[in-house]
C-alpha positions in Angstrom: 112.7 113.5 129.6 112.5 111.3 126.5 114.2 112.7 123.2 112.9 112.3 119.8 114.5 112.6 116.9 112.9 115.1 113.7 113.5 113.5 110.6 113.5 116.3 107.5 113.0 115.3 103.7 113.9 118.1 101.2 113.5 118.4 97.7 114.9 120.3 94.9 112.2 120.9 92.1 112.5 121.0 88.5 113.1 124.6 89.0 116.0 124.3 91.3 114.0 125.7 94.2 114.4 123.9 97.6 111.4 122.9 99.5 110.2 120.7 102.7 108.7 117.8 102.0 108.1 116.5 105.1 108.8 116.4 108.7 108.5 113.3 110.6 108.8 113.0 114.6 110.3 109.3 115.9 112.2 107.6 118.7 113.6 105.6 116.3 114.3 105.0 112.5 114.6 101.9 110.8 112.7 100.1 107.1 109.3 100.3 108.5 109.4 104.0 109.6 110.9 104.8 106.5 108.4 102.9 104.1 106.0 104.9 106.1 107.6 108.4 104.9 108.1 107.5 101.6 104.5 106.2 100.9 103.0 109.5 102.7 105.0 111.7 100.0 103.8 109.2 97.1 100.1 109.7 98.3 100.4 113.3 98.9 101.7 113.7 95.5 105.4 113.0 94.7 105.3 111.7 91.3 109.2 110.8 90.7 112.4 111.0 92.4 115.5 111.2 90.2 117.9 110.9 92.4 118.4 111.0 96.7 121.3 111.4 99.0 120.6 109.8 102.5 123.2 110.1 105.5 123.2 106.0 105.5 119.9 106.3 108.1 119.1 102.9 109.2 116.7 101.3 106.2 116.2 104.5 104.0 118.0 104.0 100.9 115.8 100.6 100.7 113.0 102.4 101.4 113.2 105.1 98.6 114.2 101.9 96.4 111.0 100.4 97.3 108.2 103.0 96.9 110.6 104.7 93.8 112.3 102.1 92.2 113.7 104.3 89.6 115.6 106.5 91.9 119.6 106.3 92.3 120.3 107.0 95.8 123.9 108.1 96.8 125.3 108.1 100.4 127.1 111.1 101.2 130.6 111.2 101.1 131.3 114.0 103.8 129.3 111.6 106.5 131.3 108.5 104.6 134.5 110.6 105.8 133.6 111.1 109.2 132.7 107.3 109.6 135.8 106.0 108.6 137.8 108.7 110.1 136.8 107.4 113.6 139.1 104.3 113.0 141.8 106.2 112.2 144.7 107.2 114.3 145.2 110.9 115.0 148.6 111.5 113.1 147.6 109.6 109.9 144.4 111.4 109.9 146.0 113.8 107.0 147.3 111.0 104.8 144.3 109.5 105.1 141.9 111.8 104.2 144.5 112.4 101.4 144.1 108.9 100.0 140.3 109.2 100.3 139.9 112.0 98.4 141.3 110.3 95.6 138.6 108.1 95.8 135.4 110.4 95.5 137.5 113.1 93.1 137.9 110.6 90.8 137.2 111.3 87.0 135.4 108.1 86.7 134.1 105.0 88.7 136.9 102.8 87.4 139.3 105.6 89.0 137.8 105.7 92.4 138.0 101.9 92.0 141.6 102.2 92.0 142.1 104.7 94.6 140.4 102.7 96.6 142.5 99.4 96.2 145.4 101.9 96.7 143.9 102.7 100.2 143.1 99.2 100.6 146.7 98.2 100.3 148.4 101.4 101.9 146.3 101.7 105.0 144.5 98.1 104.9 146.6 96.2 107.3 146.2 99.0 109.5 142.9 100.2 109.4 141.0 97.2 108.0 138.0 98.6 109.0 138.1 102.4 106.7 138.3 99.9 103.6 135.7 97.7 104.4 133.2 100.3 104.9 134.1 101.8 101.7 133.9 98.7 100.1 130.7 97.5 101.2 128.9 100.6 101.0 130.6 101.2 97.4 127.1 100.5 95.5 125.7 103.5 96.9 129.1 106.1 97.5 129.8 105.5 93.8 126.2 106.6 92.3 127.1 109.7 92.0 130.7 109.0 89.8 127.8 108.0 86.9 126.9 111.4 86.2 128.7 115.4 85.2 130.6 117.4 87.5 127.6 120.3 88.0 125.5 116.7 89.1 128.0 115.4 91.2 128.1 118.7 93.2 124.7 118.6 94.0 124.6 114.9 95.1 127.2 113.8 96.9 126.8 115.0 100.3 123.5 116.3 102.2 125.4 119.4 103.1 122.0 121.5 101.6 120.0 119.8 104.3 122.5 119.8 106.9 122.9 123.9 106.4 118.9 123.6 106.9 119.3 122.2 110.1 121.9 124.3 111.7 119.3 127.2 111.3 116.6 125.0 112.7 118.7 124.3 115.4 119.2 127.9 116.8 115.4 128.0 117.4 115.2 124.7 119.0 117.9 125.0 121.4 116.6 127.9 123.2 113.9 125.9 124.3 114.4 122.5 125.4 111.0 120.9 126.4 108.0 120.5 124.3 104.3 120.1 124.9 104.3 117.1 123.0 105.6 116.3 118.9 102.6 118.7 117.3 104.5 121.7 119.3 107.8 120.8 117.8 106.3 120.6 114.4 104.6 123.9 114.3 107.4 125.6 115.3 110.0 124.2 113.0 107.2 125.1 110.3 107.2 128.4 111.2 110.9 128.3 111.3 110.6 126.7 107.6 108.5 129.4 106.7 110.7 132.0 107.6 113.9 130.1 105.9 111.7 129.6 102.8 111.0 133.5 102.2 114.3 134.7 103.1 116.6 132.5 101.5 114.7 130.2 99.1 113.9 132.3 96.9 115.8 132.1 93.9 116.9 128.7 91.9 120.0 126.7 93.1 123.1 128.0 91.6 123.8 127.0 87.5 120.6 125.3 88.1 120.0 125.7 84.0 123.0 124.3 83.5 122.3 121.4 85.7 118.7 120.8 84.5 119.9 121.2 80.7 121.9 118.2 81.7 118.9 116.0 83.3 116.8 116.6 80.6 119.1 114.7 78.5 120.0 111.9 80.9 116.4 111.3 82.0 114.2 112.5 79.0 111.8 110.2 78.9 110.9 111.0 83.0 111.0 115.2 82.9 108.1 115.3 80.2 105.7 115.7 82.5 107.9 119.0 83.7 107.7 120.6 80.2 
């Protein structure tokens, strides 16, 4: 039995509602797979993308940098946390989640900066490898640091889409084999369907708070909105 992998891109409107864009069926992911999902949603109509959070998927962030140049993307912090946490041993765990915390709570990108050299030289000898993941993936963790609180919130972790697939996943694992990937996709669009008019329905929360805020640090691309 071969497994396949159902890769989901959601979107929050100008309007703060949440909506599927697309769901794509693959064995594997990688640049070209992801090119090829980002240029479907540009020729079925995406105009813009202001900003995306990715779980670090294999070639993604490129991807979205490629077919939407103008887009910051942001790697989520809760899977950034996980990562590194797998190096760690099981007592420090606590201290260590401690000292990263500092990092991505930070008031400012030149804070996190120096939370993360104090990890660097608390834990570094230790756990070489927790610093140099944050380190190299540091261009795209930190995106997020650039903009307001309310912002931040919505950014820095995937935890919207990750809540989307829990529910998906209490259809799907009640049955386990497919006739093939169009079966799997009309039932998780059924399933999307249902989500959609039972818990979509009203704007993300202080979402005119939020949007006041976008208008002013990307005015010249939310015209088209008005």
């Amino acid at each position: 039995m071969n497994s396949r992998a159902v890769y989901t891109v959601l979107g929050v409107d100008e309007h703060g509602y949440k909506d599927v864009l697309g769901m794509y069926v693959a064995e594997t992911e990688g640049a070209r797979h992801w090119l090829g999902v980002l240029s479907d949603l540009q020729q079925r109509g995406v105009k813009d993308i202001l900003m995306a959070c990715t779980d670090n998927l294999k070639g993604f962030a490129d991807a979205i940098e490629t077919i939407f140049p103008r887009t910051d993307v942001q790697g989520c912090i809760v899977h950034q946390v996980r990562h590194t946490l797998r190096y760690v041993g099981y007592k420090d765990i606590p201290a260590v989640l401690a000292d990263m915390k500092a990092i991505y709570k930070a008031k400012d990108e030149q804070a996190a900066l120096e939370a993360l050299d104090a990890l660097a030289e608390k834990w570094g000898d230790r756990y070489p490898k927790v610093v140099e993941s944050w380190r190299n993936n540091w261009a795209r963790l930190s995106t997020f640091l650039r903009y307001p609180e309310p912002i931040r919130r919505l950014i820095y972790t995937t935890n919207i889409i990750e809540g989307y697939h829990a529910q998906l996943r209490k259809v799907t694992k009640t049955k386990r084999v497919f006739d093939g990937d169009q079966a799997v996709l009309k039932l998780l669009y059924l399933v999307q369907q249902r989500i959609a008019k039972e818990k979509w329905q009203k704007p993300l929360l202080n979402w005119r708070s939020i949007y006041l805020q976008l208008e002013i640090l990307f005015k010249d691309r939310l015209t088209h909105f008005v």
